[in-house]
C-alpha positions as CSV (number, residue, x, y, z in Angstrom):
1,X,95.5,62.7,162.6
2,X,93.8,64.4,160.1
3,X,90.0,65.2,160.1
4,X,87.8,62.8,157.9
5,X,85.8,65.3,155.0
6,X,82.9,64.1,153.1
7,X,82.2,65.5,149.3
8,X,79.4,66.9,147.0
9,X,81.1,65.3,143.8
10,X,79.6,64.2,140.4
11,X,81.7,62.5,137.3
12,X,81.7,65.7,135.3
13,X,82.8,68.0,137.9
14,X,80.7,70.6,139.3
15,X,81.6,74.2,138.1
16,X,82.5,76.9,139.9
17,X,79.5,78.8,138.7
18,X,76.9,76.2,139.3
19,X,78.2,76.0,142.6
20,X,77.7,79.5,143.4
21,X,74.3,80.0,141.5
22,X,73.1,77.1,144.3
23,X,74.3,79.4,146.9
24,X,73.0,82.5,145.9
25,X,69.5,80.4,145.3
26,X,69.5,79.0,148.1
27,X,68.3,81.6,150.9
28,X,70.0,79.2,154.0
29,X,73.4,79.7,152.0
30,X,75.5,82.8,152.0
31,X,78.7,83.1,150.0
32,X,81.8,83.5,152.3
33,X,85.2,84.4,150.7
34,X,87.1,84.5,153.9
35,X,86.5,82.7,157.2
36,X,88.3,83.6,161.0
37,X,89.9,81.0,162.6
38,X,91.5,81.1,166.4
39,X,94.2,80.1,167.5
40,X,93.4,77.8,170.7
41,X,97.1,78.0,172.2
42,X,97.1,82.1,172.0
43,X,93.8,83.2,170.9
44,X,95.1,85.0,168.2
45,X,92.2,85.3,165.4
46,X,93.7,84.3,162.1
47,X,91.4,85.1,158.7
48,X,91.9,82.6,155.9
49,X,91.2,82.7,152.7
50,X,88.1,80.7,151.4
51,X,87.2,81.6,148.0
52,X,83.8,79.9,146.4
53,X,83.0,79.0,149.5
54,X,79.3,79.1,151.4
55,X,78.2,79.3,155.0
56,X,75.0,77.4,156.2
57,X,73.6,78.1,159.3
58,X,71.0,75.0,160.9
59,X,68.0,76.6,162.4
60,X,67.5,74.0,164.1
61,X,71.1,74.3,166.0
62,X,71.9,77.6,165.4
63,X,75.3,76.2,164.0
64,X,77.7,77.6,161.3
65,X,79.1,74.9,158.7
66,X,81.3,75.5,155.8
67,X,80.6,74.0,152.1
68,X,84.1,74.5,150.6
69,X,84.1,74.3,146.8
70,X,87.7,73.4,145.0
71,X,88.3,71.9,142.1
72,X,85.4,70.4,140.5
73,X,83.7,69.4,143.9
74,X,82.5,70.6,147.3
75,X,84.2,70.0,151.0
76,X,82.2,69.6,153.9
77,X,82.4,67.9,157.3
78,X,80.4,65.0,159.4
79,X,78.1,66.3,161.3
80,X,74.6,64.8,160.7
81,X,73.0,68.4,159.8
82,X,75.4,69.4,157.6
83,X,75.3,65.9,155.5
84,X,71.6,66.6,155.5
85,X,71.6,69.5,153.9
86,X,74.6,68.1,151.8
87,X,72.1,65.6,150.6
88,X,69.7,68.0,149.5
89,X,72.1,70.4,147.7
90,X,73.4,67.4,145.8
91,X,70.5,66.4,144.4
92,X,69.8,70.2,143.5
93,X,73.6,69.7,141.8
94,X,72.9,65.5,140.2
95,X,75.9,64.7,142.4
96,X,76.1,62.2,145.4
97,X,77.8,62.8,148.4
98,X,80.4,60.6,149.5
99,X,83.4,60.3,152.0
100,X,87.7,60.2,151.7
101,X,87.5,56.1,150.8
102,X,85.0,56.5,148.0
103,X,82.2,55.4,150.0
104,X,78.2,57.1,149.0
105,X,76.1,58.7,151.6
């Protein structure tokens, strides 16, 4: 079964630029154009290619989460601190942030 993914999205899609000027702006954010993945069958480290994409570490968790722009919006997953600071980025952006069926968070 495939993972469940929320979304930064707007009506008029967010650009790649804007997207990255929030990163760069935005001190928590670094820019990450390639991320390492392992495998959990052979441990082989695999690096994947992630372009426009940023990194957010919580400081409160000490956690690493991915914000995944493509086409017009931004990818992220479920965890509560990374659809809090989802939240705030998307009002930084005018967009909502909302799930795979449509719905708002």
């Amino acid at each position: 079964m495939a993972g469940y993914n929320l979304y930064i999205e707007r009506e008029n899609q967010i650009s790649v630029e804007e997207w990255l000027a929030v990163c760069e702006q935005d001190k928590s954010l670094s820019v990450q154009s390639t991320a390492i993945a392992v495998n959990p069958q052979t441990g082989e480290e695999i690096e994947v290619s992630t372009p426009n994409s940023c990194v957010w570490i919580s400081p409160i968790l000490k956690k690493k989460y991915s914000f995944t722009y493509s086409n017009g919006s931004v990818t992220l997953g479920t965890d509560k601190a990374q659809l809090k600071k989802a939240k705030k980025i998307a009002k930084i952006l005018n967009a909502k942030v909302v799930g795979d069926e449509g719905e708002e968070y």
